[in-house]
N, C-alpha and C positions, 0 to 999 in steps of 0.2 A: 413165549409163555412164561409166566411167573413162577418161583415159586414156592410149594404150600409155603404153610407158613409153620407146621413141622411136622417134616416127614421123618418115619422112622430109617433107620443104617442099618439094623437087626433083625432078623427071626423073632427075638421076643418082642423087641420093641412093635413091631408089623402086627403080633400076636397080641398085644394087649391093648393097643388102637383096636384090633378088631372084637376086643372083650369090649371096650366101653361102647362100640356103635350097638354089635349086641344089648348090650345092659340096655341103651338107653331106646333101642326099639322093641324090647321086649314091654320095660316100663311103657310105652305108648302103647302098645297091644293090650296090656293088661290094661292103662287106662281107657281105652276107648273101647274094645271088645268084652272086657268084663264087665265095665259100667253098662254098658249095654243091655248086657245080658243081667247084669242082680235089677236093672230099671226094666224088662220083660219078664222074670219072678216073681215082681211085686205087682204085675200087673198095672202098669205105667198106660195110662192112655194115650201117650205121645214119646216116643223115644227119641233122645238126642243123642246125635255122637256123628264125629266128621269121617268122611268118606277120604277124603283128604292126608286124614293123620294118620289112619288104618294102613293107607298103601304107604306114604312116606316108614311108618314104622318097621312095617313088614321088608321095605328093601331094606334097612338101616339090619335089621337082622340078617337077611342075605347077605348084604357083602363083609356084615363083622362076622358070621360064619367062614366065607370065602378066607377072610384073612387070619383067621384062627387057625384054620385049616391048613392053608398057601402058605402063610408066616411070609417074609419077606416079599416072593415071588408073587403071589395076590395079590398085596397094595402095588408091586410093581404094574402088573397085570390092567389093575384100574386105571394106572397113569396109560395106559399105551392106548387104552379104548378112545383118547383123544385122538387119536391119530391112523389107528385101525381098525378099518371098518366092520371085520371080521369078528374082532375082539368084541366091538361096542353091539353087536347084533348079539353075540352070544350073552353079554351080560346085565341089555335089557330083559330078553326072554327069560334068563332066571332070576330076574327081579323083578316082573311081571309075574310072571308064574308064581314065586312065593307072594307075593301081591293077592292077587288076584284068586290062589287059594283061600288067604286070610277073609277077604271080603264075603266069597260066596259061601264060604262054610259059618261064618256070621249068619248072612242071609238066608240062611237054610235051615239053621237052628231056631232062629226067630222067627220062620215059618212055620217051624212043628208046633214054636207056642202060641199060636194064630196071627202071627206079625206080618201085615204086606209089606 
């Protein structure tokens, strides 16, 4: 196995990789779930927004969480779900989970404002 192409040596270093996947799945969440929602506000007779970029956002915040959190030992943690099966089970389901939060609770909202 190759590899990355840079991984952090650090607690900080591990902690501020996991600030920017944060940063940059939140930016996707606001993009896509906000938009959404100020386009059913204005009463938009068709809403766009990808199903796709929601969940990719939503993990990209789980594991810069995890690794803000973990510091070092997280992004470790990430490398090892290649190879244990244990690991990679536990940190689909919480990246599903915040997933799959983000989606329905969209979907849910957009139903109180008459959206199928």
């Amino acid at each position: 196995m190759s590899e990355p192409l840079w991984q952090p040596k650090s607690d900080l270093q591990a902690r501020i990789l996991g600030l920017c996947f944060a940063a940059a799945g939140a930016a996707g969440l606001w993009w896509q779930v906000g938009g959404t929602i100020r386009q059913a506000r204005e009463a938009a007779p068709e809403l766009q927004y990808s199903n796709t970029l929601i969940v990719l956002s939503a993990m990209l915040v789980a594991f810069g969480l995890l690794w803000i959190v973990r510091g070092l030992s997280g992004y470790q943690l990430m490398l090892r779900a290649g190879t244990d099966p244990k690991t990679k089970r536990l940190l689909m389901i919480s990246g599903a989970t915040v997933a799959l939060g983000a989606y329905f609770g969209m979907s849910w909202y957009l139903g109180t404002l008459g959206y199928k």
